[in-house]
LOZAVEX-738950 format. One record per atom (N, C-alpha, C): x, y, z. Coordinates in pm, 1 decimal, always signed. Layout:
<site><px>X</px><py>Y</py><pz>Z</pz></site>
...
END
This chain:
<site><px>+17024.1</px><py>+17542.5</py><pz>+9835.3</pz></site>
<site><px>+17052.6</px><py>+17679.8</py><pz>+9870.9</pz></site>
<site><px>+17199.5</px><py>+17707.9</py><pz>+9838.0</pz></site>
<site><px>+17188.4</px><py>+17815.3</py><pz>+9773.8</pz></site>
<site><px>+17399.3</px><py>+17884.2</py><pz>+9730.0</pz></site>
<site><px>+17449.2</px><py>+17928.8</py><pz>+9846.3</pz></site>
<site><px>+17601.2</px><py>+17895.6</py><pz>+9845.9</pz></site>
<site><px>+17655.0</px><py>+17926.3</py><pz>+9984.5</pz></site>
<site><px>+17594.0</px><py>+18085.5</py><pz>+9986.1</pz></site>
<site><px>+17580.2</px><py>+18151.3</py><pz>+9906.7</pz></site>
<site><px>+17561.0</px><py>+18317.9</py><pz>+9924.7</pz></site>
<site><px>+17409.0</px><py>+18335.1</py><pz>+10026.2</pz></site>
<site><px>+17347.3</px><py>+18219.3</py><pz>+9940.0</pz></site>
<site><px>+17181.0</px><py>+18261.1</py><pz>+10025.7</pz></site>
<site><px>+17240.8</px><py>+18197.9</py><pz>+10184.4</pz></site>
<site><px>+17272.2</px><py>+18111.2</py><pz>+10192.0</pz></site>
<site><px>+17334.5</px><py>+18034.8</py><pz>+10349.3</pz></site>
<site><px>+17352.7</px><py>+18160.2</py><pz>+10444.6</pz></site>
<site><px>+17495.4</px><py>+18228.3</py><pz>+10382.3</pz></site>
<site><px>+17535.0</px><py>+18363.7</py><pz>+10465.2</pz></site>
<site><px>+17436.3</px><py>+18432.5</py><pz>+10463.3</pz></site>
<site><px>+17403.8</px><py>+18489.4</py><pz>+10374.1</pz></site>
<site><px>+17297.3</px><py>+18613.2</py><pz>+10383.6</pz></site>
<site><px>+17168.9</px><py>+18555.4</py><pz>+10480.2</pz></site>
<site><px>+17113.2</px><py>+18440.5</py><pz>+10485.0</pz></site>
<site><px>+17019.5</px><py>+18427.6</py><pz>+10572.6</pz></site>
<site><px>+17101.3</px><py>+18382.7</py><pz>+10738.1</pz></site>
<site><px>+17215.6</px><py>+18359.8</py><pz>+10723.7</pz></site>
<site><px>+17250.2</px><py>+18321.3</py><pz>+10849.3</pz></site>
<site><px>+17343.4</px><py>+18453.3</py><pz>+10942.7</pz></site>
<site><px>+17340.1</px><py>+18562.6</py><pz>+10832.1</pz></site>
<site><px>+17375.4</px><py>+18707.1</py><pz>+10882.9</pz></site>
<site><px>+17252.4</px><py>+18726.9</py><pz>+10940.2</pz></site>
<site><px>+17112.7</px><py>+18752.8</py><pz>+10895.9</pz></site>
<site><px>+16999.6</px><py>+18787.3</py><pz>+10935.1</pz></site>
<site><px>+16980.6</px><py>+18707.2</py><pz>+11031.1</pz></site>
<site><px>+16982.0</px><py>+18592.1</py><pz>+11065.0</pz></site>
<site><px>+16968.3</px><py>+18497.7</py><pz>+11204.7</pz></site>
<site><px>+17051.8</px><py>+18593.0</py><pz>+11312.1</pz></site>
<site><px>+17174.5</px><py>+18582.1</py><pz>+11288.9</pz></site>
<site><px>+17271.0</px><py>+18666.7</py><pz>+11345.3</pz></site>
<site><px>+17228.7</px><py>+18826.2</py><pz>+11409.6</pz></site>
<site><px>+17160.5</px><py>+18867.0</py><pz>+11314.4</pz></site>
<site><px>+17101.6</px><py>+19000.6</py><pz>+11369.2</pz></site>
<site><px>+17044.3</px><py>+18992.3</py><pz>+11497.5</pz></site>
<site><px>+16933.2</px><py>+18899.3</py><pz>+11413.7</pz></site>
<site><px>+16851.3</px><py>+18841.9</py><pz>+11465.5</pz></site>
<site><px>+16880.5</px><py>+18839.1</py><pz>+11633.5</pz></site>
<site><px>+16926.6</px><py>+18703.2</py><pz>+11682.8</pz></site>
<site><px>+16978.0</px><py>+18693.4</py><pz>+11781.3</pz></site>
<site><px>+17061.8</px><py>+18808.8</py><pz>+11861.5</pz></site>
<site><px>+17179.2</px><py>+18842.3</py><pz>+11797.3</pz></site>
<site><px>+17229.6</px><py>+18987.3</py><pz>+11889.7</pz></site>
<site><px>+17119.0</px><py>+19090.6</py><pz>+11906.2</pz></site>
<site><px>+16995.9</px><py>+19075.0</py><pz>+11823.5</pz></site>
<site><px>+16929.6</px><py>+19214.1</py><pz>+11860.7</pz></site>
<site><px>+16966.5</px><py>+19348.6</py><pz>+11776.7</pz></site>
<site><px>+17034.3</px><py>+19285.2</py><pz>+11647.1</pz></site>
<site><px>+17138.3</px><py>+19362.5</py><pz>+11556.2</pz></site>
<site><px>+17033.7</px><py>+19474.8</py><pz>+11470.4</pz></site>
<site><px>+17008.9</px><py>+19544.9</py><pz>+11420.9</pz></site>
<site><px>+16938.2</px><py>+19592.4</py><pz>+11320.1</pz></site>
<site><px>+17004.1</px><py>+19632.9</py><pz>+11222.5</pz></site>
<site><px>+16906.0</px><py>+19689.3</py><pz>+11119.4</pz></site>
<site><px>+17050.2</px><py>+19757.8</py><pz>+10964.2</pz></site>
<site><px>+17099.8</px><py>+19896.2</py><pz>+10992.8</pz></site>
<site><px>+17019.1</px><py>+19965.5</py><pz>+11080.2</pz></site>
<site><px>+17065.0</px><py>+20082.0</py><pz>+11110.9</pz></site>
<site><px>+17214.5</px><py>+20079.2</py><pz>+11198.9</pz></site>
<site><px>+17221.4</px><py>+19939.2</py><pz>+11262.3</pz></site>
<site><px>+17378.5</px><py>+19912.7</py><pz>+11339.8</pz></site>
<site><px>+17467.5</px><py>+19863.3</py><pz>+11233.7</pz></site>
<site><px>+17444.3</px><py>+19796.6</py><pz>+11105.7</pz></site>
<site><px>+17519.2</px><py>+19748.9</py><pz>+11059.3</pz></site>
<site><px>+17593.9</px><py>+19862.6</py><pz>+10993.0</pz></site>
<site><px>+17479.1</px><py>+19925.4</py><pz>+10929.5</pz></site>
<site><px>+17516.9</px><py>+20088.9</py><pz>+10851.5</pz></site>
<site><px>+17607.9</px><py>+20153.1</py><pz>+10958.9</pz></site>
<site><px>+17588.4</px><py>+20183.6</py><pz>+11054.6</pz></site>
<site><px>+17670.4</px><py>+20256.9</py><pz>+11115.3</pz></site>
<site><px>+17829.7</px><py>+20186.2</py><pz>+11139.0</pz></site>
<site><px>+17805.0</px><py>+20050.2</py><pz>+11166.8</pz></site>
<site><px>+17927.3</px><py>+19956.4</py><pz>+11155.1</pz></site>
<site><px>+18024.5</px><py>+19980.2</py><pz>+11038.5</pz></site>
<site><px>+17918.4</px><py>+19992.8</py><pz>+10924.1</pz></site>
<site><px>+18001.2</px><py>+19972.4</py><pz>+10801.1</pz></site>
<site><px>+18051.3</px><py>+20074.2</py><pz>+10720.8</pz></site>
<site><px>+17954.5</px><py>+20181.3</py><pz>+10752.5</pz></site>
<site><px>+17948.2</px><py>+20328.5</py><pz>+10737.3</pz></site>
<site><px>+17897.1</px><py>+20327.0</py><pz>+10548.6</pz></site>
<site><px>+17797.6</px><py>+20235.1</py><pz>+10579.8</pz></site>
<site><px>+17712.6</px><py>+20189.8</py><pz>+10436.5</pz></site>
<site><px>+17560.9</px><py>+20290.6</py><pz>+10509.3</pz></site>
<site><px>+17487.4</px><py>+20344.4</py><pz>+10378.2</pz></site>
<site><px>+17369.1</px><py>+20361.4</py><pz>+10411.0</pz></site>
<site><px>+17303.0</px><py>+20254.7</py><pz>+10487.3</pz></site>
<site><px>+17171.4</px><py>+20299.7</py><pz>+10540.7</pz></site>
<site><px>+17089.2</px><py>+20139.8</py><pz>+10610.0</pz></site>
<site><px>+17030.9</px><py>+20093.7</py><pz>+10461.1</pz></site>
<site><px>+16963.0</px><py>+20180.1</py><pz>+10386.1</pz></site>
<site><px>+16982.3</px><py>+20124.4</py><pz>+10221.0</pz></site>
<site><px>+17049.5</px><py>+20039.3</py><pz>+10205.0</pz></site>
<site><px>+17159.6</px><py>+20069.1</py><pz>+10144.8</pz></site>
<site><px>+17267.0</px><py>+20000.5</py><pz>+10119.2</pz></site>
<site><px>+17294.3</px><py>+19817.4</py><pz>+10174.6</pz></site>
<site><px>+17259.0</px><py>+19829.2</py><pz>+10379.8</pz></site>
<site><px>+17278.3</px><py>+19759.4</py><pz>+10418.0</pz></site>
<site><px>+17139.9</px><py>+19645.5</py><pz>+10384.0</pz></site>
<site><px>+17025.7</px><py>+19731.6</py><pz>+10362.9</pz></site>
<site><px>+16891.4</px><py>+19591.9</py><pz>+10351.5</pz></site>
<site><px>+16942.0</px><py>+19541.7</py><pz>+10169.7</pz></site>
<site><px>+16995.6</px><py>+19620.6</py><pz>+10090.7</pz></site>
<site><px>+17034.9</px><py>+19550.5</py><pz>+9972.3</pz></site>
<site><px>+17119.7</px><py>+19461.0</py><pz>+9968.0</pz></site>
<site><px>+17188.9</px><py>+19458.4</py><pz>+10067.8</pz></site>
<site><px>+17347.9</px><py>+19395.2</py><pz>+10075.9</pz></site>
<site><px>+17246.5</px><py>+19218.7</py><pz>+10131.3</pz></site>
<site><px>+17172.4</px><py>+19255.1</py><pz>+10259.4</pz></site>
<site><px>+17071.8</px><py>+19148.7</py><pz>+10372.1</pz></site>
<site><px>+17002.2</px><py>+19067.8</py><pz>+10229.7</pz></site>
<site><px>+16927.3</px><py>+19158.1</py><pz>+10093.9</pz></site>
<site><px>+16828.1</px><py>+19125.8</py><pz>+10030.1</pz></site>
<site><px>+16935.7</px><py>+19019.2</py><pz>+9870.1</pz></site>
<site><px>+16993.0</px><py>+18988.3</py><pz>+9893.1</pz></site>
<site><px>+17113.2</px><py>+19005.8</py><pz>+9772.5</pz></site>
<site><px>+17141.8</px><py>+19027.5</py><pz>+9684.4</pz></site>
<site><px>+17110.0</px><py>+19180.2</py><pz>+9685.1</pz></site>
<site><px>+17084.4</px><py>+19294.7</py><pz>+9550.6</pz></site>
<site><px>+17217.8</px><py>+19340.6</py><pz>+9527.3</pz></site>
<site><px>+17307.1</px><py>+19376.4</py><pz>+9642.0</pz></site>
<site><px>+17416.5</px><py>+19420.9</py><pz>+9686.8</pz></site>
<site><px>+17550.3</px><py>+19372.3</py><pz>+9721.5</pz></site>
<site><px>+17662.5</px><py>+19352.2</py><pz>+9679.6</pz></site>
<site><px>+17771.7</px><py>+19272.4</py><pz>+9724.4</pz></site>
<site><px>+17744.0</px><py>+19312.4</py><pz>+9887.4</pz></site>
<site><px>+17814.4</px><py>+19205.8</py><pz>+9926.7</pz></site>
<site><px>+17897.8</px><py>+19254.7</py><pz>+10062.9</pz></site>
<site><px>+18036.9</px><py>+19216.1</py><pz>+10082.0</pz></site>
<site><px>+18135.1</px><py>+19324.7</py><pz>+10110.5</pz></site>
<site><px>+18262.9</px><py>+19315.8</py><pz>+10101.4</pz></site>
<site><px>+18308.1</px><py>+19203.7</py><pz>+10227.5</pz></site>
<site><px>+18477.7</px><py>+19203.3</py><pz>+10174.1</pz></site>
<site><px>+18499.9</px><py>+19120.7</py><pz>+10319.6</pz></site>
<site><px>+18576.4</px><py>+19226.9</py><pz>+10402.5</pz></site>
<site><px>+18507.9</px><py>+19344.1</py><pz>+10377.7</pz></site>
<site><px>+18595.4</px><py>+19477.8</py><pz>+10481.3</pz></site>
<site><px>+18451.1</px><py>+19476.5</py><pz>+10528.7</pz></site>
<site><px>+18319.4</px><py>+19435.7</py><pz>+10444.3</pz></site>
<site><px>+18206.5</px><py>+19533.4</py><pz>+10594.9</pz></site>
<site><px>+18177.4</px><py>+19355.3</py><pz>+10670.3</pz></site>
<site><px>+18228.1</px><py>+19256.4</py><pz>+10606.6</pz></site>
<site><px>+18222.1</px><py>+19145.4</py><pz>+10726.5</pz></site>
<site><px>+18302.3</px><py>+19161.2</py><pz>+10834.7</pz></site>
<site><px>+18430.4</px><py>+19207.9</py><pz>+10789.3</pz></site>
<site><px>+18542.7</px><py>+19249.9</py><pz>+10934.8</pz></site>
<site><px>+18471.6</px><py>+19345.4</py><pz>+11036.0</pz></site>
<site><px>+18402.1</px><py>+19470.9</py><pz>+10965.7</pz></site>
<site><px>+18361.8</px><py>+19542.7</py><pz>+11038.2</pz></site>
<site><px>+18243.8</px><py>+19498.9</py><pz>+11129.1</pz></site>
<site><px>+18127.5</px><py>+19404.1</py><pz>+11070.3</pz></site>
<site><px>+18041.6</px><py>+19347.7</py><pz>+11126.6</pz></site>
<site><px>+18061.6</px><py>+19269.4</py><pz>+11201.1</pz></site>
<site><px>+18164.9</px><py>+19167.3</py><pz>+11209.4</pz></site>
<site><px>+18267.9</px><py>+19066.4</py><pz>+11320.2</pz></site>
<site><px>+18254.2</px><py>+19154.6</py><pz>+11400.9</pz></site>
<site><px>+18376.0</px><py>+19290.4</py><pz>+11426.4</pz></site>
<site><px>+18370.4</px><py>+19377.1</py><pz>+11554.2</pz></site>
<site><px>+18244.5</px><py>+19397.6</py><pz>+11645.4</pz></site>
<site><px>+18152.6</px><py>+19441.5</py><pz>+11502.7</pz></site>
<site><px>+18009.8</px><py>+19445.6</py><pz>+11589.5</pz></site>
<site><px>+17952.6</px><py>+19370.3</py><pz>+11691.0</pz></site>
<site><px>+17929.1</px><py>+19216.7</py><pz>+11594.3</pz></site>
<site><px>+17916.6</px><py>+19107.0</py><pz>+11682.8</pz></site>
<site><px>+17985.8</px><py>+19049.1</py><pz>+11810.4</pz></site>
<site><px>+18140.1</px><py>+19161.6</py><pz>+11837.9</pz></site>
<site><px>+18250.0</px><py>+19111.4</py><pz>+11897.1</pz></site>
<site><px>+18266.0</px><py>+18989.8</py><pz>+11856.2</pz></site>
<site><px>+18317.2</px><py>+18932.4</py><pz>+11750.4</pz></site>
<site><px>+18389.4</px><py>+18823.2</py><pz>+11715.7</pz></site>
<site><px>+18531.0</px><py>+18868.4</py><pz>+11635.5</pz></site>
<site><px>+18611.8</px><py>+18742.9</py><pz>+11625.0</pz></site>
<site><px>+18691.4</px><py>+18752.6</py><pz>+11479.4</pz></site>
<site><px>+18624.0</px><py>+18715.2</py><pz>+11321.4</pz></site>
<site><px>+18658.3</px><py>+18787.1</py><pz>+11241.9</pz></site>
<site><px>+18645.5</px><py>+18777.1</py><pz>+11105.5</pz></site>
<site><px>+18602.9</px><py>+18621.6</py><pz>+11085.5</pz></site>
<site><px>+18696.7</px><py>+18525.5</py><pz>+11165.7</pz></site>
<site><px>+18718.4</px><py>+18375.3</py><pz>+11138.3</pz></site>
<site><px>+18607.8</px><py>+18336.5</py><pz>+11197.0</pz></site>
<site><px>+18559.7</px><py>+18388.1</py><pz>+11326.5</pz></site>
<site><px>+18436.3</px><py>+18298.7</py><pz>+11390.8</pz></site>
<site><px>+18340.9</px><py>+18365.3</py><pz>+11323.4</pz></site>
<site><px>+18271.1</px><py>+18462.4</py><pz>+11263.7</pz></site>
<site><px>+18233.5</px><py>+18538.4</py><pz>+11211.2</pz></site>
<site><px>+18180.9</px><py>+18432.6</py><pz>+11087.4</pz></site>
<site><px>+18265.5</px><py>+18412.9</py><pz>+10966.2</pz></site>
<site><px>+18278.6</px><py>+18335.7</py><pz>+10895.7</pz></site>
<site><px>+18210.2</px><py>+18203.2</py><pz>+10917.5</pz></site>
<site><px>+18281.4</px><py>+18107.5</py><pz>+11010.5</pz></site>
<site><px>+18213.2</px><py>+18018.6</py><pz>+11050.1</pz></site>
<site><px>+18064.4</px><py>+18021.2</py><pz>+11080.4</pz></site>
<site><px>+18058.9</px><py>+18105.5</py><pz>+11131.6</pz></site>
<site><px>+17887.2</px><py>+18104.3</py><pz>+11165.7</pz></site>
<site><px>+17852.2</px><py>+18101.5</py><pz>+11025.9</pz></site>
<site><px>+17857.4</px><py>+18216.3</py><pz>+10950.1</pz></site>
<site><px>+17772.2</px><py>+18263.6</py><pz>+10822.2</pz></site>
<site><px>+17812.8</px><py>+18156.0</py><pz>+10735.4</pz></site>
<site><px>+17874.0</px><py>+18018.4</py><pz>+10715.5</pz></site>
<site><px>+17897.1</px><py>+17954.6</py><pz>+10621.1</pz></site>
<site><px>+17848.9</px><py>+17793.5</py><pz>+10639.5</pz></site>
<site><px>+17807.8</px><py>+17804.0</py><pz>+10797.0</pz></site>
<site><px>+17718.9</px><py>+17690.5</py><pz>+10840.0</pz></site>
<site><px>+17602.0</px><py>+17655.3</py><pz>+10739.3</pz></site>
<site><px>+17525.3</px><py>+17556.9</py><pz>+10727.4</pz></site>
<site><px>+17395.4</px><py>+17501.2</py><pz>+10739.1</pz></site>
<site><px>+17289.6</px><py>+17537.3</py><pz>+10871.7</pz></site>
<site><px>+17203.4</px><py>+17617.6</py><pz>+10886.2</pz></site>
<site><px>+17160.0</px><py>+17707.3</py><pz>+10955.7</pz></site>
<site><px>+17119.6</px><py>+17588.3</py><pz>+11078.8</pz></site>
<site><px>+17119.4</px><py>+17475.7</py><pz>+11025.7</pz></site>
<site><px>+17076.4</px><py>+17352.5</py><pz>+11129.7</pz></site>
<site><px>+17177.1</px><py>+17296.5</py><pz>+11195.2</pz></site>
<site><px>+17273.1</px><py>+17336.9</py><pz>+11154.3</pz></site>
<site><px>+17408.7</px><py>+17282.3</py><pz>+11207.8</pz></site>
<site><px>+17538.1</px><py>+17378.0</py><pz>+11313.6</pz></site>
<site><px>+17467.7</px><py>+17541.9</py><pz>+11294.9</pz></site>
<site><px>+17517.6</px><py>+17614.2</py><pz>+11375.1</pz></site>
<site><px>+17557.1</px><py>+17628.0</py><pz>+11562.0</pz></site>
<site><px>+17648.6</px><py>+17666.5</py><pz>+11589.0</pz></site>
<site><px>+17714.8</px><py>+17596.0</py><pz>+11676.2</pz></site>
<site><px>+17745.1</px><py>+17747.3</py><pz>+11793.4</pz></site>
<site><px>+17758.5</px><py>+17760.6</py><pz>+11913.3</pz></site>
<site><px>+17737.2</px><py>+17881.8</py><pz>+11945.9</pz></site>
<site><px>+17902.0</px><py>+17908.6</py><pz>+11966.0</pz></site>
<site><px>+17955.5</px><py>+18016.0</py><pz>+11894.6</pz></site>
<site><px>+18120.0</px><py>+18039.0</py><pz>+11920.9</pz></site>
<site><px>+18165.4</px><py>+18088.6</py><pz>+12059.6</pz></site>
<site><px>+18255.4</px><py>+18014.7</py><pz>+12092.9</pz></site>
<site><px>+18311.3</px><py>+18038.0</py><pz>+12233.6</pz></site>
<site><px>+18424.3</px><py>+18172.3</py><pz>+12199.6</pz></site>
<site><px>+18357.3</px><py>+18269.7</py><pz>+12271.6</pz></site>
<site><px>+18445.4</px><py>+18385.5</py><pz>+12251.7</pz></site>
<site><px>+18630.2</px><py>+18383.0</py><pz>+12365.5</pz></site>
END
């Protein structure tokens, strides 16, 4: 698996778990929800301005943020806020 598929499926875990949908991310990112299932599907870049913005979402930093999405989905670790 490419680190890209890693993040992109370990953003969707991420949803996942917070209860996140694309319609929150869109509004997070101020991306269509379009936009946002292309970005989820990896049709679509995703910047590292709508990861900052999606960090906030999640209430994290950019950095724990990161960490999660760059794990091995078996190896993920729960961030101490």
């Amino acid at each position: 698996m490419s680190e890209r598929e890693t993040i992109l499926r370990n953003l969707r875990g991420e949803m996942a778990r917070r209860g996140k949908t694309n319609k929150d991310l869109a509004k997070a990112t101020g991306r269509s929800p379009g936009n946002v299932s292309n970005q989820l599907n990896g049709s679509a870049e995703i910047t590292i301005t709508d990861l900052d913005q999606i960090a906030d979402l999640f209430d994290l930093s950019l950095y724990q943020l990161l960490l999660l999405l760059l794990q091995p989905i078996d190896s993920i670790k729960q961030v101490k806020q």
